[in-house]
N, C-alpha and C positions, 0 to 999 in steps of 0.2 A: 422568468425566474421562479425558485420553488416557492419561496416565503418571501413578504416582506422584509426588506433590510433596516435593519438598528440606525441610528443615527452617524455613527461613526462611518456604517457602510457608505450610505446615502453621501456622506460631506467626499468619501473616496473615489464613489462613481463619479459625481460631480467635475472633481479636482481633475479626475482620469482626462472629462469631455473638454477641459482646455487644454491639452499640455501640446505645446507646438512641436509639430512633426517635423524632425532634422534639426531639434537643437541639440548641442552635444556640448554643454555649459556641465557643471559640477552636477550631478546625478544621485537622487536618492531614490533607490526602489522599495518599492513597499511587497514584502514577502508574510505572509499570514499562512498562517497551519493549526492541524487541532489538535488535539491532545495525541502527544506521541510520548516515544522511550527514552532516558534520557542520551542512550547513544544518536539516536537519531535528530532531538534539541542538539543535540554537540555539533553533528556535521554538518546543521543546517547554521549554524551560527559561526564555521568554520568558513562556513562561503563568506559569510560578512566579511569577518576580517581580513582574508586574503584576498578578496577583490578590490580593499578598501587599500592593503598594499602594495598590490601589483600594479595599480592606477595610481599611486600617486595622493588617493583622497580624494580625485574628480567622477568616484563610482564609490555608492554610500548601501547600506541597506537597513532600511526600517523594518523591524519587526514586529507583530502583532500574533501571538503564540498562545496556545491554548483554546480555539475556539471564541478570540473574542469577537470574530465576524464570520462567524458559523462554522459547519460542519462541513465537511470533505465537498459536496456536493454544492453547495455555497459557493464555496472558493473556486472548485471549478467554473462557475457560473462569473464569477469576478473575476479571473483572468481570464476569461474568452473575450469581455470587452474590455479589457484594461485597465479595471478600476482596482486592482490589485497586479502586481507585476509578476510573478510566484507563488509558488504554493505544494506542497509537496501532499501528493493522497494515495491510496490502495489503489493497484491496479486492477483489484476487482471494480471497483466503481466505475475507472475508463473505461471499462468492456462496454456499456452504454454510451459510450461516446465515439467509440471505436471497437471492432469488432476483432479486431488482432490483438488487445488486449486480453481477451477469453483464453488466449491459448497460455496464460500463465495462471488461469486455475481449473485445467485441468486433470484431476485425481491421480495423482504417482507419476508425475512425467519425469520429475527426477531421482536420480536415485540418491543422492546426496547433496549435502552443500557444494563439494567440490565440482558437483555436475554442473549444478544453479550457477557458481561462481563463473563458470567457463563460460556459458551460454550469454550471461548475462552479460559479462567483460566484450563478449562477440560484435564489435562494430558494425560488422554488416547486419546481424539481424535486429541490433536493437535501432539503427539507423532508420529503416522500415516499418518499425513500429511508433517511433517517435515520430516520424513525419504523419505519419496515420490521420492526426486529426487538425493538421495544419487547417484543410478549410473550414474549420470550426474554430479559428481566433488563438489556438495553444498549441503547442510541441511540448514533446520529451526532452528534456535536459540532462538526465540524469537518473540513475538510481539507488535505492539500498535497499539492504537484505530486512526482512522483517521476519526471521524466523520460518518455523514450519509448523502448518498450523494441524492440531489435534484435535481430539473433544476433552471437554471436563464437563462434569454432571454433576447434580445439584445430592441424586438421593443415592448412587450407584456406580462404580466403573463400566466402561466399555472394552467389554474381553473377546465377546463374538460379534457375529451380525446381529444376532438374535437380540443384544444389551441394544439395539437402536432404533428396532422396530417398533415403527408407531410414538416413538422420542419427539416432542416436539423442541427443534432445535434452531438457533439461531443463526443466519447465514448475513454474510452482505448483499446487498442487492447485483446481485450476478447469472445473468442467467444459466451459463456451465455449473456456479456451484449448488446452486438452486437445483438443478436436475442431479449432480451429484449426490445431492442430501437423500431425495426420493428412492433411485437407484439402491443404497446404500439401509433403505426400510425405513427412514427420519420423515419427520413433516418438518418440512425447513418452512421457518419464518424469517422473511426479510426487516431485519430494525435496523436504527441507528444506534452505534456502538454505545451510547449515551442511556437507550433506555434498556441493558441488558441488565445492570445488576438487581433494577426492580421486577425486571419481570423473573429473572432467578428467584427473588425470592419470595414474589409472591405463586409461583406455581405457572404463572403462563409460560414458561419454557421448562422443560426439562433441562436443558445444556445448552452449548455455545463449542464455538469452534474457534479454534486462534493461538498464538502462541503463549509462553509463561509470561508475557507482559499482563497479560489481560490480570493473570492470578493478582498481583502483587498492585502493579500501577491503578489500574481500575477497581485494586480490593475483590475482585471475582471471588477471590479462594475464600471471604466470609459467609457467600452463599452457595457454593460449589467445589466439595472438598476433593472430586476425584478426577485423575488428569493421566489419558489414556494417550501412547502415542506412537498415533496410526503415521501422521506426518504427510496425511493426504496432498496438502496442497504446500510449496514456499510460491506465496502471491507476493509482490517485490511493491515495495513503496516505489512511488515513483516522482521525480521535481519536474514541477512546467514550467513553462513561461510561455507571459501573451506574444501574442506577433506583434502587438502595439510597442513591447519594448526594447526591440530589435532597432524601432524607429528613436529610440533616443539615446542609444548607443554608438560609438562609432567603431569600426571591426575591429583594432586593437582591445576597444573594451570588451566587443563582445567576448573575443578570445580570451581575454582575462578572468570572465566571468568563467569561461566554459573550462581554462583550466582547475579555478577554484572550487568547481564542483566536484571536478573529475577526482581532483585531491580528498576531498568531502568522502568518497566514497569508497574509498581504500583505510581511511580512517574509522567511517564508519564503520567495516567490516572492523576491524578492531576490537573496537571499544563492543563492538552486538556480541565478541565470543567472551569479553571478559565480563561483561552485566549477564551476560547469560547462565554462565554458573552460578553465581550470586543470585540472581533471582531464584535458582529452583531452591536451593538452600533457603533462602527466604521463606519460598511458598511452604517448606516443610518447617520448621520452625515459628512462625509467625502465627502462618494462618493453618496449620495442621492439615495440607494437600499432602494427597496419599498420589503417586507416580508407577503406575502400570504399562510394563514393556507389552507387545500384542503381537501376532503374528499378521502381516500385512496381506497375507495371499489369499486368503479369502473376500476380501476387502476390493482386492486389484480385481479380481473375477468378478465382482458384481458390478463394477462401474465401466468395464468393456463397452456396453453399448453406446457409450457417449465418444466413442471413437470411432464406433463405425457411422456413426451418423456426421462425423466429420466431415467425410469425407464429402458431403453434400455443401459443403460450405470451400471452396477452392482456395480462397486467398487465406483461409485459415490455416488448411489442414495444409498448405506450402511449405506457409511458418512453420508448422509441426514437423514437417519434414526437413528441413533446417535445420531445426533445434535435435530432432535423433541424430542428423551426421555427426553436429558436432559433438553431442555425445556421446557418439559412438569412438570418435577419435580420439579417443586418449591417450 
């Protein structure tokens, strides 16, 4: 594990290492996430209640929201051995746990939401990427849109290449986006989402990459007035669940659960396009962010080589093939 667990953790794991395998009595999962948008608090709290009505009340969900048992990477760690049942995180972060995750950041793959919506909606290829890290204790349940992520900058917009060279910029821990950063003239630094507003404003970053949430929710736009958008990457949140709690399910509920996600995220798409005008209005009023349209082709050309190097990677660059037919067919 990366860190020490809280005490809360610690009594979870615990609880996890008794729970009798193949009981299927009145069920309460324990689902924990860190700080998200409120569309995506909505969809995740929409799986409660509609699981809790399609069962009858014999399928329950507790929830533990905002990072009170760590950061994205915690929780992965907590549902791999079952001391947490769910948990929803950036599918940047799964690229370390799986290597076909990668192929959702990398630089321009789609051309728009409707592209992302298609591919993602795609049964068969997200089926193969969800099973991905079954022997790692979790699956893919599920996902939602998180936007398309851009830069904002603390002292400048980003209009050319030239506005990012030598930029020290913040990335998630990914290694596609991490080489995108470089590629692109950035010195990407790997943090946790938690320690970017300090380092905005004390000078260790120049900028950050991410959507208009970051502005508003995270307050970003008090240390970073300018919001350039290139729209390199839509990284998709993504919902897991342990293999441990398949075992205290019975198939009806599982399938109760998996429709109430499924519903989750048609919702979700919802509620991300109507907080999303809202928030830019936000960011412009509020916090006085300044919104720069860019020409993306200069941008596409300097990140090419992380596609020819794909192709050394087979079960990746599949996926990638996959994901262009479907694109292609519209």
């Amino acid at each position: 594990m990366s860190r020490l667990y809280n005490p809360i953790t610690k009594a979870l794991l615990a609880s996890a290492m008794l729970l009798p395998f193949g009981a299927h009595a009145a069920t309460v999962l324990k689902m924990a996430y860190a700080d998200n948008s409120q569309p995506v608090k909505d969809a995740l709290q929409y799986i409660g209640d509609a699981v809790a009505k399609k069962t009858n009340g014999e399928v329950t969900i507790q929830y533990f929201p905002d990072s009170q048992l760590g950061g994205e990477r915690e929780l992965v760690e907590m549902t791999q051995v079952g001391a947490i049942d769910m948990t929803k995180v950036s599918s940047g972060l799964l690229e370390s746990f799986s290597p076909l995750y990668g192929v959702f950041s990398l630089p321009y793959l789609f051309e728009n939401q409707e592209s992302f919506y298609r591919v993602m909606d795609n049964k068969e290829i997200m089926k193969t990427v969800y099973q991905s890290t079954e022997a790692q204790g979790f699956a893919g349940v599920g996902w939602y849109d998180s936007g398309a992520r851009s830069f904002y900058m603390s002292k400048g917009p980003v209009k050319t290449l030239a506005d990012l060279k030598g930029k020290k910029i913040r990335v998630m821990q990914s290694e596609t986006s991490i080489e995108t950063m470089k590629l692109l003239g950035a010195s990407p630094i790997a943090m946790s989402q938690a320690e970017v507003y300090t380092s905005l404003q004390q000078g260790i970053l120049d900028g950050a990459e991410n959507n208009e949430f970051a502005i508003t929710i995270a307050r970003h736009g008090e240390v970073a007035k300018f919001y350039s958008y290139d729209m390199h990457t839509r990284i998709p949140d993504v919902v897991i669940m342990s293999n441990v709690t398949k075992s205290k399910l019975t198939p009806e509920q599982l399938t109760a659960l998996q429709e109430a996600i499924d519903e989750s995220i048609e919702l979700e798409k919802k509620l991300w396009k109507e907080e999303m005008a809202k928030t830019r209005e936000l960011a412009q009023k509020e916090f006085g962010v300044q919104f720069f349209e860019i020409d993306q082709a200069p941008f596409k050309a300097a990140v090419q080589p992380i596609y020819e190097k794909l192709k050394g990677k087979p079960q990746v660059y599949a996926l990638y093939e996959q994901i262009n037919k479907v694109e292609q067919a519209k």
